[in-house]
N, C-alpha and C positions, 0 to 999 in steps of 0.2 A: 537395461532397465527400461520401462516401458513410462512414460512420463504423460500423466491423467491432465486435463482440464484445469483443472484448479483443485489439488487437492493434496493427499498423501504421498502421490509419487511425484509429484516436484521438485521432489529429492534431488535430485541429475541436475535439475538446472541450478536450482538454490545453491547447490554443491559451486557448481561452474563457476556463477557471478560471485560466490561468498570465498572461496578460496582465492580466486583473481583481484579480489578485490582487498579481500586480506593479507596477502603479499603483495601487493602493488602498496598497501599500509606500512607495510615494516620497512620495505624500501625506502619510503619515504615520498613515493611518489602521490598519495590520495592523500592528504588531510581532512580531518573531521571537524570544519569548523562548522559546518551548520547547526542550529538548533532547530526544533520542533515543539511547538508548544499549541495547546488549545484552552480557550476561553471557555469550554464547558469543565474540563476536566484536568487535575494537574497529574503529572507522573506519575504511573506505581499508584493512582487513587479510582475511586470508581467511575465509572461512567453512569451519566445520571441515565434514567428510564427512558426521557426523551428519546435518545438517541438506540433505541434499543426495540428488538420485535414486542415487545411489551407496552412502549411507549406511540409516538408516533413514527419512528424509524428514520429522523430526518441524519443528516451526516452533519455531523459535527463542525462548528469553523475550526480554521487550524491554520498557526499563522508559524512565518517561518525567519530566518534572519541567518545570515553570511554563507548564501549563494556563489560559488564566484563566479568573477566577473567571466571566465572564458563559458560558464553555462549555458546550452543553448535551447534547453530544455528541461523538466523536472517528470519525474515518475514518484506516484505513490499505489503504494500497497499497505493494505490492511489483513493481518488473520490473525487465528486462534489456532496455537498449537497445542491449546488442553483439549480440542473436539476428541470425543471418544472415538471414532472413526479415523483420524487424524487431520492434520493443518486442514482449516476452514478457510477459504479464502471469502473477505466482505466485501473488501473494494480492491477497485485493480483502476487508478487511472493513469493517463499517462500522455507526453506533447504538451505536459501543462506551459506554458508559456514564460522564459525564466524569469523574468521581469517580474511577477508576478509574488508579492509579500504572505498570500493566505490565501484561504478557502471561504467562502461566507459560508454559512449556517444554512441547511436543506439542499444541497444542487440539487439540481431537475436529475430524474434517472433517464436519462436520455444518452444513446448513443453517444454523443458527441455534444460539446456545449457552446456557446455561444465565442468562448476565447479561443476556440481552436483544438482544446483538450479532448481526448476521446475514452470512453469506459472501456474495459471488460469488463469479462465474463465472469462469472464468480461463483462461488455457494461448491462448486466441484462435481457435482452430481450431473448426470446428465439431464435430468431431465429438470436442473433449475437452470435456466439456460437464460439467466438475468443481466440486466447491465446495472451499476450505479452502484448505491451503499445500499449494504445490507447490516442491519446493526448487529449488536451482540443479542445472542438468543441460545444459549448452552441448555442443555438439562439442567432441572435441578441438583441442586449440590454444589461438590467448592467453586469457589468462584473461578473462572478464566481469565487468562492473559486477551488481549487485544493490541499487536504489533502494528503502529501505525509508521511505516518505513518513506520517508522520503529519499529520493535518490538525484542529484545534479549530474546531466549526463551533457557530454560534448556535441552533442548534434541533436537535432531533431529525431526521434523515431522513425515517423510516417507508417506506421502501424497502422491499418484498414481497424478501426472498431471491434470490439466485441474479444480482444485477443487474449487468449489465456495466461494466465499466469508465467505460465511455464514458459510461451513464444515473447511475451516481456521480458524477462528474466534473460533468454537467450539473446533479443535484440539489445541488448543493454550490454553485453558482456564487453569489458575493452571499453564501456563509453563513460563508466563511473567516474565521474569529478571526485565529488563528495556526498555524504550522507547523512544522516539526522533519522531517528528513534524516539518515539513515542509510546508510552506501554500506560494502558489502561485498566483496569479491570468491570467486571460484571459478573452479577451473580444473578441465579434464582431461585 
């Protein structure tokens, strides 16, 4: 199976990290204590305009709670698996620093940020070959999902910038602590 940028075939890897990660759950060995929450939007409710290609597209804050303590780093990912195309990927970051409680409101889309953390690549197309958030922006009609996935991983990355989805998902495989879910929606 041939595994795209950010997009529809990152099938194989999601596959990888989600099965590994889902038996290493029934063993017993991952527990789920982390939460995910954000001050714009609650669970399963909408995401206001702000954060959206409608709005002014900034990213959301998002604040997090029961890390553990062996974490030596965190990854998040965001997508849309209603895109009629399929999985949309919006943001992809990752080395976020574990110490670290949340996200402020707007990061800089920039490579890399100022704590160390570094972006992908996102949107899945070749030729958006973007870093940072990119909000929700569906066709009009039903509204979309927005999966904001946090990940506590046993080591640092060190992941060069700009890394697709799919080479996060592979470098993670084996390093899952724990996890935390966020589901948004949007519509237009």
């Amino acid at each position: 199976m041939r595994v795209m940028q950010c997009g529809r075939a990152v099938l194989l890897a999601t596959l990888t990290v989600g099965l590994g990660g889902a038996a290493a759950a029934r063993a017993g060995k991952i527990k789920m204590p982390m939460e995910l929450t954000s001050s714009a939007f609650k669970a399963k409710e909408f995401i206001p305009k702000k954060f959206s290609c409608e709005g002014d597209d900034l990213s959301p804050a998002l604040a997090w709670s029961g890390v553990p303590a062996k974490a030596q780093s965190l990854a998040l990912i965001m997508d849309d698996p209603d895109a009629p195309a399929g999985t949309w990927v919006h943001w992809v970051l990752y080395d976020i620093p574990a110490g670290l409680k949340g996200l402020a409101e707007g990061l800089p889309k920039k490579e890399s940020l100022p704590d160390g953390s570094n972006h992908g690549l996102c949107w899945g197309v070749e030729t958006f070959d973007r870093v940072g958030y990119y909000g929700p922006c569906p066709p009009p009609g039903k509204p979309h999902r927005y999966f904001f996935r946090l990940y506590a991983l046993d080591k640092k990355l060190g992941l060069s910038p700009r890394a697709t989805k799919a080479g996060l998902l592979k470098a993670m495989h084996g390093h899952v602590l724990a996890h935390a879910e966020l589901v948004g929606l949007y519509k237009r």
